[in-house]
ZAMARGU-4260 file (C-alpha; in steps of 0.2 Angstrom, whole numbers, plus 5000, padded with zeros to 4 digits):
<rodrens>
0) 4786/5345/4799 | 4805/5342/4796 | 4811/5336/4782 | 4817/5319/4783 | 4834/5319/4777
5) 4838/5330/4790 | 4834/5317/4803 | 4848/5309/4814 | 4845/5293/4820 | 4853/5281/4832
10) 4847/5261/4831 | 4852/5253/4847 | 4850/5234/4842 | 4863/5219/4845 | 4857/5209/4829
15) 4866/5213/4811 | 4850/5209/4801 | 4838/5219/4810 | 4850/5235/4810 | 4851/5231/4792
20) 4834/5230/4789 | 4830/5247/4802 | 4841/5255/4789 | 4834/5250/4773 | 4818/5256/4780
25) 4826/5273/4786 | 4832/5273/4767 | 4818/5271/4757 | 4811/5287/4770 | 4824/5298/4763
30) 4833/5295/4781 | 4851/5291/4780 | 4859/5302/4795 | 4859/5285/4804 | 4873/5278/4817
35) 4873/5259/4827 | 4877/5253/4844 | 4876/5236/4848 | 4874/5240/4866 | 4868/5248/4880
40) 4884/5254/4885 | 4889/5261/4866 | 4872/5268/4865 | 4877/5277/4880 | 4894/5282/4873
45) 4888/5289/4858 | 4872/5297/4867 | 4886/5307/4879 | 4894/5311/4865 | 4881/5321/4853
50) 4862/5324/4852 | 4849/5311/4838 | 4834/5317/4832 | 4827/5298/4832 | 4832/5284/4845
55) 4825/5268/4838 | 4828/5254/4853 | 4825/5235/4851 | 4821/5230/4871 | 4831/5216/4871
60) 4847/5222/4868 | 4856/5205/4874 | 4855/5193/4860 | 4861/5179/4868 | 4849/5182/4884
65) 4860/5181/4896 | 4870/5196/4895 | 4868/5216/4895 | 4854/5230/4899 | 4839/5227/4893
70) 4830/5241/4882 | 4820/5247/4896 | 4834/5248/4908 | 4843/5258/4896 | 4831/5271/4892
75) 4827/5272/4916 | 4847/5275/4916 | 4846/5290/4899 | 4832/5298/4908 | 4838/5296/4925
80) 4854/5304/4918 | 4849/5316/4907 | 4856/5311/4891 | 4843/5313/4881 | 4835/5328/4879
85) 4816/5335/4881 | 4814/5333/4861 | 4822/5317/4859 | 4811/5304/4849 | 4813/5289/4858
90) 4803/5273/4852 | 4805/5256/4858 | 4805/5241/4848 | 4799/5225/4853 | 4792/5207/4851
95) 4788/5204/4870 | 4773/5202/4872 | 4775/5199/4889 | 4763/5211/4899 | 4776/5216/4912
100) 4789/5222/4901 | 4778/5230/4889 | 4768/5238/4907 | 4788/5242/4913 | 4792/5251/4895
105) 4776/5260/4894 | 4780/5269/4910 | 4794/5276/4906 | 4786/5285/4895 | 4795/5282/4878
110) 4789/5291/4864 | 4782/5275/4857 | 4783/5256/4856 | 4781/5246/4840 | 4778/5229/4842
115) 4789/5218/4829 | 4787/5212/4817 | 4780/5231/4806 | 4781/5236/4790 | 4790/5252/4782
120) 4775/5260/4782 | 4770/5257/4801 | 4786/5263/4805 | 4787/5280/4797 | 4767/5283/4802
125) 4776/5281/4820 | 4790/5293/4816 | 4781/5306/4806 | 4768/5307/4820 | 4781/5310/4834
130) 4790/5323/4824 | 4775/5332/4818 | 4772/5334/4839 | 4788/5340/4842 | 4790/5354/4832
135) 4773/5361/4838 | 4784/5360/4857 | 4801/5363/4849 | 4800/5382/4854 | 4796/5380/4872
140) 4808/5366/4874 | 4823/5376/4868 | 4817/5389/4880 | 4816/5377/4895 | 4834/5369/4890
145) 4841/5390/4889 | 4837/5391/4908 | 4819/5402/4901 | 4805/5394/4912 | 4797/5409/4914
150) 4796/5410/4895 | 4792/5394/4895 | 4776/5394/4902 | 4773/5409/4891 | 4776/5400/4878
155) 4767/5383/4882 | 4751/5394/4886 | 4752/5404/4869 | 4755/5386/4863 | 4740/5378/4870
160) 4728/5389/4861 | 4736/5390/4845 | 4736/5371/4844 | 4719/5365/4853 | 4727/5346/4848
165) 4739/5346/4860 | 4731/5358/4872 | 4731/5345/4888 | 4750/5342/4885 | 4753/5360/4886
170) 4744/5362/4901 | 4753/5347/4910 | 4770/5356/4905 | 4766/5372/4912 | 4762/5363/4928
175) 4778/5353/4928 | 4786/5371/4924 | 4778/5379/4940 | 4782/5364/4950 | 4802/5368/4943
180) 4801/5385/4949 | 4794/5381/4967 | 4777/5385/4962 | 4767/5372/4969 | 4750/5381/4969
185) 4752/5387/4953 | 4753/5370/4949 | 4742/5363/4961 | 4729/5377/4950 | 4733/5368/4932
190) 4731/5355/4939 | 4714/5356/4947 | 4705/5365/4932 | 4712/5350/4920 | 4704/5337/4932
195) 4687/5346/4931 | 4686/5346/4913 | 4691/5327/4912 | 4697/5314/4925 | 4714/5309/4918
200) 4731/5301/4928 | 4745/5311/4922 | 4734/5326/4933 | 4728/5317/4948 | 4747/5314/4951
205) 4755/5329/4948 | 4742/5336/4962 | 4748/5322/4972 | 4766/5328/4970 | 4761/5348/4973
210) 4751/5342/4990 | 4768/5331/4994 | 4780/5344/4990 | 4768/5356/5002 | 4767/5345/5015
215) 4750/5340/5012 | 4754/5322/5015 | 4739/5315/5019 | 4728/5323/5005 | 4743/5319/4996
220) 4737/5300/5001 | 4719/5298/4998 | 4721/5307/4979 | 4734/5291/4975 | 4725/5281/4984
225) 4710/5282/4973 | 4723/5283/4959 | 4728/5265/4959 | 4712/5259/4961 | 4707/5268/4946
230) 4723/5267/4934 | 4732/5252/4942 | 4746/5253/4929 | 4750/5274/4933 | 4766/5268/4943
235) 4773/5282/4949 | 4756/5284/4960 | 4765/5269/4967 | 4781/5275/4971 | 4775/5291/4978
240) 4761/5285/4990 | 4774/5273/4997 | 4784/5290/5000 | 4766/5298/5008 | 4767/5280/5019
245) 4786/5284/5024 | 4785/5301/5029 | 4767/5295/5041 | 4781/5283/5048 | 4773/5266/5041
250) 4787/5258/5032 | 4777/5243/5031 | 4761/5250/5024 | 4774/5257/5011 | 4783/5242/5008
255) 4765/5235/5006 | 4763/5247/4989 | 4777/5245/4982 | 4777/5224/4982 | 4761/5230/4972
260) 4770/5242/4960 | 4786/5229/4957 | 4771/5212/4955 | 4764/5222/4939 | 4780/5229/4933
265) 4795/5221/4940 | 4808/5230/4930 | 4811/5245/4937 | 4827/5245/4948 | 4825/5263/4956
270) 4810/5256/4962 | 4817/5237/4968 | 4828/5248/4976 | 4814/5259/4987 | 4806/5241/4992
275) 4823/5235/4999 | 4825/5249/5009 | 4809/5250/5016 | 4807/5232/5020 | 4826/5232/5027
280) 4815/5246/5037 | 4801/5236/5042 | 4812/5222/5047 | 4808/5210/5033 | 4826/5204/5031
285) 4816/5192/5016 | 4810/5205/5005 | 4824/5215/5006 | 4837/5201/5002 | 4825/5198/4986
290) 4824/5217/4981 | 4844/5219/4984 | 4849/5203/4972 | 4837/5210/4960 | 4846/5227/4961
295) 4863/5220/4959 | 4858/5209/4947 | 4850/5219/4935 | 4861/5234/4937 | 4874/5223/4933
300) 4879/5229/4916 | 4875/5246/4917 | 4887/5259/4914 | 4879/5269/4930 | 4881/5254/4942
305) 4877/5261/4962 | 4893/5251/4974 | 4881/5256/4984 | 4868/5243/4981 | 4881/5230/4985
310) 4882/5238/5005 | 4864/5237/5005 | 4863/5217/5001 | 4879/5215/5013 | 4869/5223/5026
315) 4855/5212/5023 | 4864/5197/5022 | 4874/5202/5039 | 4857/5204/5046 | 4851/5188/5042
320) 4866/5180/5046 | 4872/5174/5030 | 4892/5179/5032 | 4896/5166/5016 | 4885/5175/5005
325) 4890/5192/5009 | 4907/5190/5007 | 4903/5183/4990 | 4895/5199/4988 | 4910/5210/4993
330) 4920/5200/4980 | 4909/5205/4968 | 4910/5223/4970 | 4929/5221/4971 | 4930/5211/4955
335) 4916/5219/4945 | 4918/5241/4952 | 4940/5243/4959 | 4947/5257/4955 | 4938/5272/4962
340) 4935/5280/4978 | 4917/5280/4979 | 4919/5258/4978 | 4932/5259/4990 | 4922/5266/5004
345) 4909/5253/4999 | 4919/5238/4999 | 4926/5245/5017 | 4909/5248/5024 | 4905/5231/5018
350) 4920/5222/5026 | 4916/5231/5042 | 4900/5224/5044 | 4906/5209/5042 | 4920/5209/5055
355) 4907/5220/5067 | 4895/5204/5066 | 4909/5192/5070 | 4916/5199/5083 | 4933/5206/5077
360) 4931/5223/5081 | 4949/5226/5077 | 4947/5222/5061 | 4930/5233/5061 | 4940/5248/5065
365) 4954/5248/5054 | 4940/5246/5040 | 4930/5261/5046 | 4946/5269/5047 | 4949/5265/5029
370) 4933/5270/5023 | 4934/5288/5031 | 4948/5290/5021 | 4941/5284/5007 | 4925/5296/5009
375) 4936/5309/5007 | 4942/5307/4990 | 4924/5302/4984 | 4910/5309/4977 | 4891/5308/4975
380) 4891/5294/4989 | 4872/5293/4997 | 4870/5305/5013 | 4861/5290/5020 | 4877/5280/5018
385) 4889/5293/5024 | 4877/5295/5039 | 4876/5277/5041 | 4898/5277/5041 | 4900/5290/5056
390) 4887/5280/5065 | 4898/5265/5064 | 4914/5274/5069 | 4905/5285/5083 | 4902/5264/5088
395) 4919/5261/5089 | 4923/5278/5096 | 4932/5283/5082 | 4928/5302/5085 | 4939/5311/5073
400) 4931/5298/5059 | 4915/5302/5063 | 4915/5323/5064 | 4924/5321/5046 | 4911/5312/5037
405) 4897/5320/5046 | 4905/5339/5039 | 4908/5331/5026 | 4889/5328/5024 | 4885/5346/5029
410) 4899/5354/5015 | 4888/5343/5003 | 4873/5358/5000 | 4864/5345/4991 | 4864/5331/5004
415) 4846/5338/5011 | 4853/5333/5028 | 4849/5347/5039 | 4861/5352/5054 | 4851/5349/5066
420) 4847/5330/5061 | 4868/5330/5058 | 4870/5334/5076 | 4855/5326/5082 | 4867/5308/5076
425) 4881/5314/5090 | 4866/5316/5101 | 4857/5298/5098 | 4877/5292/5102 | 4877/5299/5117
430) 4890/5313/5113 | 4885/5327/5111 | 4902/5337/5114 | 4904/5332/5097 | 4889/5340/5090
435) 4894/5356/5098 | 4911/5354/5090 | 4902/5352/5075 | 4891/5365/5076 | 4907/5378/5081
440) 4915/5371/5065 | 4899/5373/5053 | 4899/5392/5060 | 4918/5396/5056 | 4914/5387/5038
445) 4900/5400/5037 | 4910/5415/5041 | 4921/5411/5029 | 4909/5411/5014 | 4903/5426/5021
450) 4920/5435/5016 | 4919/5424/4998 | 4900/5431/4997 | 4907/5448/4998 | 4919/5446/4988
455) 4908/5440/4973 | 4898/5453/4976 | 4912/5467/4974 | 4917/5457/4957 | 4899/5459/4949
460) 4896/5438/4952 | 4879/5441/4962 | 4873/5423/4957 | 4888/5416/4963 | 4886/5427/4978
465) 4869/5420/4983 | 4876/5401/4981 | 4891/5404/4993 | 4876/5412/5006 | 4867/5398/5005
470) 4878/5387/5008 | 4882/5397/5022 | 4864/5396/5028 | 4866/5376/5028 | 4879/5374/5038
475) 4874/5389/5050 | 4853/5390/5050 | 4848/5402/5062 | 4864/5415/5061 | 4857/5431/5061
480) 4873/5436/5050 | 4872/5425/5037 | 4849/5428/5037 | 4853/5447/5036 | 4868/5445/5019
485) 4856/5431/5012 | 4843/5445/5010 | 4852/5455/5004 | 4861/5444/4992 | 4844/5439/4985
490) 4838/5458/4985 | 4852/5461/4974 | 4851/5449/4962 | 4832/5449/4960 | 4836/5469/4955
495) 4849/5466/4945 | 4845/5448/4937 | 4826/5449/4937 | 4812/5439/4948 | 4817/5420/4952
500) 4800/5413/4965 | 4811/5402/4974 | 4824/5413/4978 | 4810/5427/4982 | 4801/5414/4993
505) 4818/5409/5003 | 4822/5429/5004 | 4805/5432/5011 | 4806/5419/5024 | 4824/5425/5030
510) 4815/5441/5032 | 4802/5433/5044 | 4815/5427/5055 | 4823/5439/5057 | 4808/5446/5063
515) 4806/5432/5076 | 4825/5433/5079 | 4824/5453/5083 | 4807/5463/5079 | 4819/5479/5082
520) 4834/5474/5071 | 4838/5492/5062 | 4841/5480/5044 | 4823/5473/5044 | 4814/5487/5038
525) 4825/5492/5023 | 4825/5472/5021 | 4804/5473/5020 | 4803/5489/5008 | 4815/5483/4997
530) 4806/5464/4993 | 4789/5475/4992 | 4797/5487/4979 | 4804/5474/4969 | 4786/5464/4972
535) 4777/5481/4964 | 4794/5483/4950 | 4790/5464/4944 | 4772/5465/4946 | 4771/5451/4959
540) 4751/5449/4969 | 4756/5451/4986 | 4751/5434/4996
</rodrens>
């Protein structure tokens, strides 16, 4: 166990007497590496800034009640974010005893809640406990945040029978490690084993999530479905059989879960989110107004606030039919969000919808007009909302508009928008000119990272190699040029940099189409014998 004067702690409280009180009980603990934030937003600040040992969080961090994040936003928006690390001690502190919150804090999983008012005594019992349980993880964590998962699992499973205590949470981290590394049967494995020795949640959802992630989606279903039933408060079984309910196509049935999820924990705004975008799906203009205000509302004074959730209640208000509301809306966002790109193209999107439903289409174009050009100073703007923009301008036959934002979609290699479902919106417009222009852009795009491939590869950057090939890949799927230097990329760096499963499994299945592509390409048996030898180098069980 560490010694306690070693110990850095951040109180996150907006009242003076219980930050003094916190710290005279830190004192009399031999703990006085402690800083204060009054706020969600300095807590933020100081939290971007360096790393605490201790993160001691009174939930309601508005004092006044009317004001500010509360502590369970706070902790969605640190996780969500990643500013706090794997072996940061988070405990929440609280004299709700409302069952809602104290549900919504639990599954966020912080390290611990104590309920106020406690003694010096309670307190260091709780803080002793959670540090005493993360130097037994310490080592694998600093391994997982150095890049090492491989050694990471290594290091979990030496771990799990040195200390038979914590063997279960072992277990579940090399499973969640597996899952990292693309390994969803390895996972799926753990996983398994765990829920024949003892039926708890945290398994039967992690083999939920490896059924999902293999496209299992209705054995994916029944496991949550007998979930919620049996754990009602597990959450995220919630969020993720709504997802299984999506990808069947039933947004209703979906909508159906999550109204569930938000009735026993109502503050989770990633989840209000989901309901307002399935029920804007199912058509129940209603529900989705509710979730969208919520959203808005309670993501208000957050220093990661979403423009984007303002379009959404616009939308929903246009759609009832509520222009008066929805321009309040918009002057919300201008007031509360100016000054960056990613709000301007919001507030653009907005005002065209609201100029589309009264007729002034005019006006609609000059907005869409202004938010193409917005779009292209942005960043990290939804692919659904981009999507949702060129829609609009192929509408009002803004062409041009339209082919930019949608390339600007498919530059974006984490957008998880396919080229096919990019061209397939020119195609639902009736213009499918334009997806061929698309499609002959994407594939000049392509070549040219083809010559930046090669000539990372002739500077010794093979990592940075592979990355400019797969972006290639995603522009231009299905070019037998950019399959064949994919390969090879992957080949390379496998040999060089050692064996990485996802990369392996993406190399492996550019070496079966080309195989479909042309069974007589002279490359594909070099291809072939070199994965095998590096299968038999790293000692890799053929499938």
């Amino acid at each position: 166990m560490e010694d306690n004067s070693n110990l850095t702690v951040l109180v996150i409280d907006p009242n003076p007497g219980m930050r003094g009180s916190l710290q005279n009980m830190l004192n009399m603990s031999n703990i006085s590496k402690i800083e204060f934030a009054v706020s969600s937003g300095t807590a933020i600040r100081n939290l971007s800034r360096k790393a605490y040992d201790i993160i001691l969080c009174e939930y309601d961090l508005d004092s006044g009640g009317e004001h500010g994040q509360d502590g369970q936003q706070l902790l969605e928006d640190l996780r969500h974010h990643k500013l706090i690390g794997m072996g940061a001690i988070f405990i929440m502190l609280t004299s709700e005893g409302v069952y809602s919150k104290v549900v919504s804090a639990a599954e966020l999983t912080p390290t611990d809640y104590i309920l106020k008012p406690f003694t010096v005594d309670v307190l260091m019992q709780r803080i002793n406990r959670a540090v005493e349980r993360r130097s037994v993880f310490l080592p694998t964590y600093k391994l997982i945040e150095q890049g090492n998962l491989r050694d990471a699992i290594r290091s979990a499973a030496a771990a799990e029978s040195a200390h038979p205590r914590y063997a279960a949470d072992f277990v579940r981290l090399r499973a969640e490690l597996h899952v990292s590394l693309g390994e969803h049967r390895e996972a799926e494995h753990l996983y398994t084993a765990m829920l024949g020795v003892k039926h708890v949640g945290w398994a039967s959802l992690g083999l939920a999530r490896t059924l999902f992630a293999q496209g299992r989606i209705d054995e994916a279903e029944t496991v949550l479905t007998q979930l919620v039933v049996v754990n009602p408060k597990l959450m995220a079984a919630y969020d993720l059989l709504a997802k299984c309910h999506e990808a069947n196509g039933s947004s209703a049935r979906a909508q159906q879960v999550l109204e569930e999820a938000v009735a026993i924990s109502p503050h989770m705004v990633r989840r209000l989110r989901h309901l307002g975008e399935v029920a804007l799906d199912a058509g129940d203009v209603s529900a989705a107004e509710k979730s969208f205000k919520q959203v808005v509302s309670k993501a208000k004074y957050s220093e990661f606030r979403d423009p984007e959730d303002h379009v959404n209640l616009v939308k929903t208000l246009v759609q009832k039919g509520d222009a008066t509301q929805a321009s309040g809306v918009i002057r919300d966002l201008e007031r509360s969000m100016r000054g960056n790109p990613n709000v301007d193209a919001c507030k653009a999107i907005s005002v065209a919808m609201l100029h589309e439903a009264a007729g002034n289409s005019a006006a609609a174009v000059n907005e869409l007009n202004n938010a193409v050009g917005a779009v292209r100073a942005s960043s990290g703007l939804s692919s659904k909302l981009r999507i949702g923009l060129a829609e609009s301008c192929l509408a009002h036959k803004l062409d041009q508009g339209a082919s930019e934002v949608m390339l600007s979609v498919m530059n974006d290699a984490k957008s998880g928008v396919s080229t096919q479902q990019a061209m397939s919106v020119f195609v639902k417009a009736g213009r499918p000119d334009l997806a061929d222009g698309m499609g002959a852009q994407l594939k000049a795009q392509a070549q040219i990272l083809l010559g930046v491939a090669a000539e990372k590869t002739n500077m010794g950057d093979v990592k940075g190699a592979v990355q400019s090939l797969l972006e290639a890949m995603h522009m231009s799927p299905g070019n037998l040029q950019v399959m064949i230097a994919l390969a090879k990329g992957i080949l390379r760096q496998l040999g060089e940099l050692g064996w990485d499963h996802p990369l392996a499994e993406v190399c492996q299945a550019q070496i079966e189409a080309i195989h479909k592509i042309d069974p007589a390409h002279p490359q594909l048996e070099l291809l072939n014998n070199e994965y095998n030898a590096l299968k038999r180098k790293y000692g890799i069980a053929a499938a």
